[in-house]
Each structure stands twice: as C-alpha cells, then as structure tokens.
C-alpha positions as CSV (number, residue, x, y, z in Angstrom):
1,X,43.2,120.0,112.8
2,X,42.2,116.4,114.4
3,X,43.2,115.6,117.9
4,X,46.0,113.3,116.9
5,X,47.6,115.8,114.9
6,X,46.8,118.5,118.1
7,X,48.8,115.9,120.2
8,X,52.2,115.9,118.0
9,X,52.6,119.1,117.3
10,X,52.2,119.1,121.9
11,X,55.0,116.5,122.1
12,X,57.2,118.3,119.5
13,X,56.6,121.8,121.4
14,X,57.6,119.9,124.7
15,X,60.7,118.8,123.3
16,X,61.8,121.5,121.5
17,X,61.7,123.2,125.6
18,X,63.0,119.8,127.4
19,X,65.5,119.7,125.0
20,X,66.9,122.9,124.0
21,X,70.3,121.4,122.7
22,X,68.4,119.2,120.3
23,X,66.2,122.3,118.9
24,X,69.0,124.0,118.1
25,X,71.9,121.7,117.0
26,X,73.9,123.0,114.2
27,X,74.8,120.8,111.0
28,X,77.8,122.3,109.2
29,X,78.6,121.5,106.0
30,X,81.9,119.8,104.8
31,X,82.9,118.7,101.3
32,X,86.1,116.0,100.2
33,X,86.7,114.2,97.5
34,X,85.8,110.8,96.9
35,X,85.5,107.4,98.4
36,X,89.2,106.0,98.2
37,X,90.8,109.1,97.8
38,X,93.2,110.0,101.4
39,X,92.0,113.0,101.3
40,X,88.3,111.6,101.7
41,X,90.0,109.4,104.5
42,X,91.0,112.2,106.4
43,X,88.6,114.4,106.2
44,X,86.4,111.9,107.3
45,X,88.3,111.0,110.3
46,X,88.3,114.9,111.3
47,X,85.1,114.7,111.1
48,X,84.4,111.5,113.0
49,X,86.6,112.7,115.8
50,X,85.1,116.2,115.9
51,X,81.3,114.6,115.6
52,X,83.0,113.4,119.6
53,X,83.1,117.5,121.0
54,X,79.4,118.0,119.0
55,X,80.4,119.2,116.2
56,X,78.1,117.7,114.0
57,X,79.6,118.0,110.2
58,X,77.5,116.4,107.2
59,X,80.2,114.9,104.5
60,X,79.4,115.7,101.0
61,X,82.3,113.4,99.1
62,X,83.0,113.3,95.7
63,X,83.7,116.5,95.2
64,X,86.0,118.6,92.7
65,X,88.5,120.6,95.1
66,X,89.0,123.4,93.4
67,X,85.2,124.2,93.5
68,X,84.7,122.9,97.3
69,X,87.6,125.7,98.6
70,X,85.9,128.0,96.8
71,X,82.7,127.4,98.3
72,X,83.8,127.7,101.8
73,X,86.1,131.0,100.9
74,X,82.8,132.4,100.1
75,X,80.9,130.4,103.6
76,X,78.7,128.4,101.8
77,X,80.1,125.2,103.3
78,X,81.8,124.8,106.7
79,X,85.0,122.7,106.3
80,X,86.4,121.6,103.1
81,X,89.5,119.5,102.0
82,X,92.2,121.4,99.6
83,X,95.4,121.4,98.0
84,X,98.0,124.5,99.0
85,X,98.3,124.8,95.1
86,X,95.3,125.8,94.5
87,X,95.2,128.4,97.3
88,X,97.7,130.7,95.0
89,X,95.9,130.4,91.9
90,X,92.6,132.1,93.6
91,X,94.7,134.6,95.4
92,X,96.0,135.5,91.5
93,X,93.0,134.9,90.0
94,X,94.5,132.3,87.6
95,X,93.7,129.0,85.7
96,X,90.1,127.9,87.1
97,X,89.4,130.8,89.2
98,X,90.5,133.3,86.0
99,X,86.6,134.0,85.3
100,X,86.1,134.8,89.0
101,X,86.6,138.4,89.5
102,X,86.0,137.9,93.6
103,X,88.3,135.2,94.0
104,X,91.9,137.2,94.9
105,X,89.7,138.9,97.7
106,X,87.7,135.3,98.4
107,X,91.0,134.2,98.8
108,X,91.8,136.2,101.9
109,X,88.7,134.5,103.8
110,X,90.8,131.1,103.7
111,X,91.9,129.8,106.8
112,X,93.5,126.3,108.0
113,X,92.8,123.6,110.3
114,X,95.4,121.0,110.1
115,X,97.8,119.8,107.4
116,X,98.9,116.0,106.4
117,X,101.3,113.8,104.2
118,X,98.5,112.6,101.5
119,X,100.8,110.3,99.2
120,X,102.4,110.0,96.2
121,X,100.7,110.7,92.0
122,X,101.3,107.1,91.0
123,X,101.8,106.2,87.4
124,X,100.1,103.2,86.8
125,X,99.9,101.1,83.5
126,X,99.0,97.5,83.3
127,X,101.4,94.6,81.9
128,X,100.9,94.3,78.5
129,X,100.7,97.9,77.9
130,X,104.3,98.0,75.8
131,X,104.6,100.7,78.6
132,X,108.0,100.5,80.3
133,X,109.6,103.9,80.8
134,X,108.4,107.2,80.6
135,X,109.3,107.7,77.0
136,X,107.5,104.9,76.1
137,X,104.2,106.9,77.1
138,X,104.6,107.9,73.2
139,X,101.2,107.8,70.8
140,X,99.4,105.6,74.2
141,X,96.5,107.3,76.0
142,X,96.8,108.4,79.7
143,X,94.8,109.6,82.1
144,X,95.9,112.5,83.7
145,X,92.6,113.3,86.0
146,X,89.7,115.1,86.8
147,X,89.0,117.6,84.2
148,X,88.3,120.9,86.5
149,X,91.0,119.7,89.2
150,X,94.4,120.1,89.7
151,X,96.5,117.2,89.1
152,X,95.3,116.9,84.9
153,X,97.8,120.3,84.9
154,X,100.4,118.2,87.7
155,X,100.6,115.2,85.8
156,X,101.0,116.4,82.0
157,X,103.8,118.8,83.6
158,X,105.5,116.1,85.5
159,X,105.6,114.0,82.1
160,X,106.4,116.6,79.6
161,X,109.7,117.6,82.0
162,X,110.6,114.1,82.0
163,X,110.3,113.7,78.4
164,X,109.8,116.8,76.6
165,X,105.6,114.7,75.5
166,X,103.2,117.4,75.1
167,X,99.5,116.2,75.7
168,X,97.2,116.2,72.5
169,X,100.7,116.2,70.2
170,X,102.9,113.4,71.4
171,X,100.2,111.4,73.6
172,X,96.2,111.6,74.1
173,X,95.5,113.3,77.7
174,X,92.6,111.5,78.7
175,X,90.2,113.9,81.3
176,X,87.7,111.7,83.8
177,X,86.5,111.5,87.1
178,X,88.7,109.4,89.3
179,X,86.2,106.2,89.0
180,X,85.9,106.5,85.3
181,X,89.6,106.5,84.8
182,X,90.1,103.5,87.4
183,X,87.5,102.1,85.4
184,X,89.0,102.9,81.8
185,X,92.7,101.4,82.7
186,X,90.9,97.8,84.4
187,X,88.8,97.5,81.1
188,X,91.8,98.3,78.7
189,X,90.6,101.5,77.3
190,X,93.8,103.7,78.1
191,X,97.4,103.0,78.4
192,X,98.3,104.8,82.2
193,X,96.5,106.4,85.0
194,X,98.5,108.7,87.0
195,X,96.8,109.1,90.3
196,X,97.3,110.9,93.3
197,X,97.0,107.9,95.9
198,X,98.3,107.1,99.9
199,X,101.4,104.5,99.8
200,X,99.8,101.2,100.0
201,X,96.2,102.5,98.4
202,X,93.8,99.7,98.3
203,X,92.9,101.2,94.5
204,X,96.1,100.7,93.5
205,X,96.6,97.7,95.0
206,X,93.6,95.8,93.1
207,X,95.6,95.8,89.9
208,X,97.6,93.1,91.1
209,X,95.4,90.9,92.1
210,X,94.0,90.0,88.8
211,X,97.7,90.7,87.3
212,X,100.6,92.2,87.7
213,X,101.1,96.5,87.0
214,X,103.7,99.1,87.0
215,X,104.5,102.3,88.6
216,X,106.6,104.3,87.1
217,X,109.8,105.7,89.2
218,X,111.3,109.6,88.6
219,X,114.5,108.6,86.8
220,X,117.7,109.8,89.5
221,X,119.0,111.9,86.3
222,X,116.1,114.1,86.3
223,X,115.5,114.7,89.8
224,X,118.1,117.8,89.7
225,X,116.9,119.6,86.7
226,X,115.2,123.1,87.2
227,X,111.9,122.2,85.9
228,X,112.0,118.8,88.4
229,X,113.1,120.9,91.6
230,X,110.2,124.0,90.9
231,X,107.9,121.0,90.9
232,X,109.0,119.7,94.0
233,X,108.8,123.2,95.4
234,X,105.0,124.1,94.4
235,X,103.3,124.3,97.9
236,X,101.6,121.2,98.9
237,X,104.3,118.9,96.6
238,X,108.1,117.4,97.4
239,X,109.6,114.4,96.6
240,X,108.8,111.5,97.5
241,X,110.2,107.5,97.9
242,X,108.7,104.1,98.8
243,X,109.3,100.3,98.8
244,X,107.7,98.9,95.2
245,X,107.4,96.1,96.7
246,X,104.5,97.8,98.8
247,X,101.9,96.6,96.2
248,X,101.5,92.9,95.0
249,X,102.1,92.3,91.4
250,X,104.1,95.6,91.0
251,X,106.9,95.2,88.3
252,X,109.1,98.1,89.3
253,X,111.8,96.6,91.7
254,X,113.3,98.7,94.4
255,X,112.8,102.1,95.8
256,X,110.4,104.1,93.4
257,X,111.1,107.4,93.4
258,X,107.7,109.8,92.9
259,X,105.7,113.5,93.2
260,X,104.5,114.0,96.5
261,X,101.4,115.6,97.5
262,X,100.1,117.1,100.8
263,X,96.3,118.8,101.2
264,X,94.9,120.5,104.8
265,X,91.4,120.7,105.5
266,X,90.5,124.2,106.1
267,X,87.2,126.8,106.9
268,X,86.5,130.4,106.4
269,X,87.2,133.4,108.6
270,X,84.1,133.7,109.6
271,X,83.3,130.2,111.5
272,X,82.7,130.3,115.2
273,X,85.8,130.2,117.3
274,X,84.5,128.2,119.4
275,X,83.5,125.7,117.2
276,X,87.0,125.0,115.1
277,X,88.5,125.1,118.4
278,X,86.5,122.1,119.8
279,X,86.8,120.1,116.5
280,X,90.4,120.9,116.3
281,X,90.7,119.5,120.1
282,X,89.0,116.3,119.7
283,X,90.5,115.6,116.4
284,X,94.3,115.5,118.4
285,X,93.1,114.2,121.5
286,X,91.3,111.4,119.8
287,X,94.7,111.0,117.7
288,X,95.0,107.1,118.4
289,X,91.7,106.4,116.7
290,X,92.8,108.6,113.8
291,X,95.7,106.1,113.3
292,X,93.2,103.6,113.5
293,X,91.5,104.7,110.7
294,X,94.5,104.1,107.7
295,X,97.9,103.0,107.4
296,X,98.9,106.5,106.1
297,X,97.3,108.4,109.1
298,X,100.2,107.1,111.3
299,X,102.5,110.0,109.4
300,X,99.5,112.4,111.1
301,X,101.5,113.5,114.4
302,X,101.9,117.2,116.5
303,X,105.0,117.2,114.5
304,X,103.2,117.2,111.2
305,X,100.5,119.4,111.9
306,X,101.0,122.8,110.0
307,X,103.2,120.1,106.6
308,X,102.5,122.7,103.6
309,X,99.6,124.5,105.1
310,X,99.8,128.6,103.0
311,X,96.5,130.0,104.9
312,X,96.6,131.2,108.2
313,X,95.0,129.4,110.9
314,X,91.9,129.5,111.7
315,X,91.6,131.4,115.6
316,X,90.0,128.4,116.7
317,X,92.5,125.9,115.7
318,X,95.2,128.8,116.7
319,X,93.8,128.4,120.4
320,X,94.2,124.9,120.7
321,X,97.5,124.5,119.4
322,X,99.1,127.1,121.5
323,X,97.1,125.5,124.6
324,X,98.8,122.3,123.6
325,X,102.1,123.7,123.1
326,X,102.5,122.9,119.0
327,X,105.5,125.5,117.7
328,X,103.4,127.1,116.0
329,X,104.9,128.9,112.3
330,X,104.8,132.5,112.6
331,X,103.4,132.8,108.8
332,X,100.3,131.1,109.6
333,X,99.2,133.6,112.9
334,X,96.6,135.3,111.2
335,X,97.5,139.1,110.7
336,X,101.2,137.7,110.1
C-alpha cells in the first residue's frame, strides 16, 4: 500500500473515533408512491420533518402500496405509506396477498404512525370524449389504475354500482401505472381516468389548461343505496364533496360529490421506540412547515391524527401522543 493510500485510510480511522455519530448513523428505509401522488406528498413531508430529530429516512417513491406494506410487515423497509384497505386483505389473506401463506400473521407486525385526509378518486374524461354521465362510460375505455394496486378493484366497483357496467363486458378496463394512464387520456388513447388525487391536484389541474375536462359527480340518487354506503364504509374511504370550480376548465358546475380516500404511513413492531417516537415529534412540532408543504396538508391537524388508521400504534408514536395530550382511540393501544 503507498503512503497516500496509508494516509486516508489514517484520516478515515480518525473520524470514524472524532466522530462517532457520523460512523454510526442509521439510514432507514421508506417507500410511497409516486411523484404527484398526496400520498408521496406526505410521506415526504414526514420524512423531511423527521430528517429535523435525526432520523435520517431514504425515500424510495413510485412504489406499488400493496407490495411496500408488505415489505415493512415483514421489516425489510422502515416506514411505508398505505391504505387501511389493504391492511384487511393481508390480515385474510385475500386478493393480492391470497398466494402469501405468511401474510395473516405478517399482518399482525403492522403498526401506525399518523393518519390524513388524502383526497377524492376523480373521474376525469376530456371534452370531446361523448362522455357526459356515468352511463355514458358505455363501449369507451377507462383507466381504472395500477394493475397490482388497489383502486383498479375501487374504481370498477364504484362504476358498476352506479351503473350496473361490468369491466371487460360493458367497457374496456384499462390497467397502467399512474404516469402512463395520465399520459394515455392527454394523448387520446382512452376515454376516462379515475384517479385517486388531493382537491386542487396540480395533475388534474393541467387538463384545463390546454382545454377544458370533466369530473364526474356521484349522482344524489345513489348515494343511499346499500352498495354506495358499504363503499363509503370500507376503512380508509367516505364520502366526499368539493367546489368544481376548484379546477380551471372543469365542466361540471357546482358541488361534485365523490369517493373519498384516506392512507397513514406506518412501520413494523419491531422499529426502535425511540426512533418513531422522535420522528413522530418533529413531524407535529414542525406542523406549520408541513402546511407549508401543500394545500391539502392544512386538513393535517392533532384533531385528524388517528382519520381511518386500523393498526395499532406504533409504541413510539403512542408515547408522543399521550405526552402531547392527543385522545388517543382505545382500538389503536397496542394489546387492545
């Protein structure tokens, strides 16, 4: 070994006793969806606020949920973004997770952070479409998401109880990632995109500023069927209403009446307490610059905290929110 050589690996041995902190700082992993999505947004703001207590979380975005709650269930990522929906389809071993003997008892490692308002699956189809109503969706092509997610299976249930359409039969069910069907409906390559998206999203948005679009509202005669009110009730979704006139060039006047959707970003049982509890701290006492961050962060408040979380808390997070004096749900004390 030459003497330059002889001299790093000195200077790296110094510092690695100097500075012990820096020799053994931790990078946990965290996965969210994609770029544009809220729930990419949020998790990103968690994890800008908990970089602030040392908590030092590498993003990994564009990722498909289902797999990413998975992965930390079984530890091999840190924190994670999900949807309360898909949390009892592991614990029953169902849909995705069907092949997965493990996952009922992979289920039982989950545990939660902090939940939020997300937004609203928007059903978007350009002008010019001959799209006008739901039962117009007849013989067009939509696309109805991600094909390993969950909201495909949301969105062809939310049209077939509001028109009786079954995917494949009475329309074509179109399966993408979330760019490639943004990118299908601006080129004219499908009729509709229903996609989860915050009130006011920027990706929504763009359509009218080349044009005018459409979102289509839940008609008020179907909001009190049976089928309409067990969707509402599925955990993480509820109804939902905003201003149309939220987006420039939208064609539906009024209030528009849609599916709700909420998600929480969560860990495994087996994460430091310590840690969660410092990232959970400087995520709420670094609130204001979470607000900051998107328009739809302002519905983020102590009062908000556990909105459709199903996993108990993780002992971390369950320290600082009984430091803070958050009423806390019983359900989600883990044990309960």
């Amino acid at each position: 070994m030459n003497s330059s050589n002889l001299k790093r690996l000195a200077l790296s041995a110094c510092l690695a006793i100097a500075l012990p902190g820096l020799a053994l700082a931790q990078i946990y992993k965290g996965e969210t969806a994609g770029v544009g999505d809220p729930v990419h947004t949020m998790f990103v703001a968690f994890s800008n606020q908990a970089g602030k207590a040392d908590v030092q979380i590498q993003v990994n975005a564009g990722q498909t949920l289902t797999k990413s709650m998975l992965k930390g269930a079984k530890g091999d990522i840190d924190f994670f973004s999900t949807v309360p929906s898909l949390v009892n389809l592991m614990a029953g071993q169902q849909r995705m997770y069907e092949n997965i003997d493990a996952a009922p008892e992979l289920a039982k490692n989950l545990r939660a952070i902090l939940g939020f308002k997300a937004g609203a699956y928007h059903p978007v189809t350009l002008a010019g479409s001959g799209i006008e109503s739901w039962q117009d969706i007849k013989g067009k092509t939509v696309f109805t998401g991600p094909p390993a997610g969950s909201a495909s299976a949301t969105s062809e249930a939310l049209i077939r109880i509001l028109t009786g359409y079954v995917p494949g039969e009475d329309y074509t069910a179109v399966r993408l990632s979330w760019g490639e069907g943004y990118a299908a409906l601006a080129d004219g390559k499908i009729d509709m995109m229903v996609r989860p998206a915050e009130i006011g999203s920027a990706n929504i948005e763009r359509f009218g500023l080349s044009g005018e679009f459409r979102v289509l509202s839940i008609p008020q005669d179907k909001l009190e069927s049976d089928e309409m009110q067990a969707l509402f009730g599925r955990p993480g979704r509820g109804m939902l209403t905003f201003d149309g006139g939220v987006y420039q060039g939208q064609l539906t006047s009024g209030e528009i009446t849609a599916l709700g959707f909420t998600q929480f970003v969560g860990t495994h049982a087996d994460m430091a307490d310590d840690v969660v509890y410092a990232a959970t701290k400087a995520f709420w006492d670094n609130l204001d610059d979470v607000h900051a961050t998107a328009f739809f962060l302002k519905d983020v408040t102590p009062e908000t905290a556990f909105t459709a979380v199903n996993v108990p808390l993780h002992p971390g997070a369950l320290r600082y929110y009984e430091e803070a004096g958050f009423e806390i749900p019983d359900a989600l004390r883990p044990g309960s």
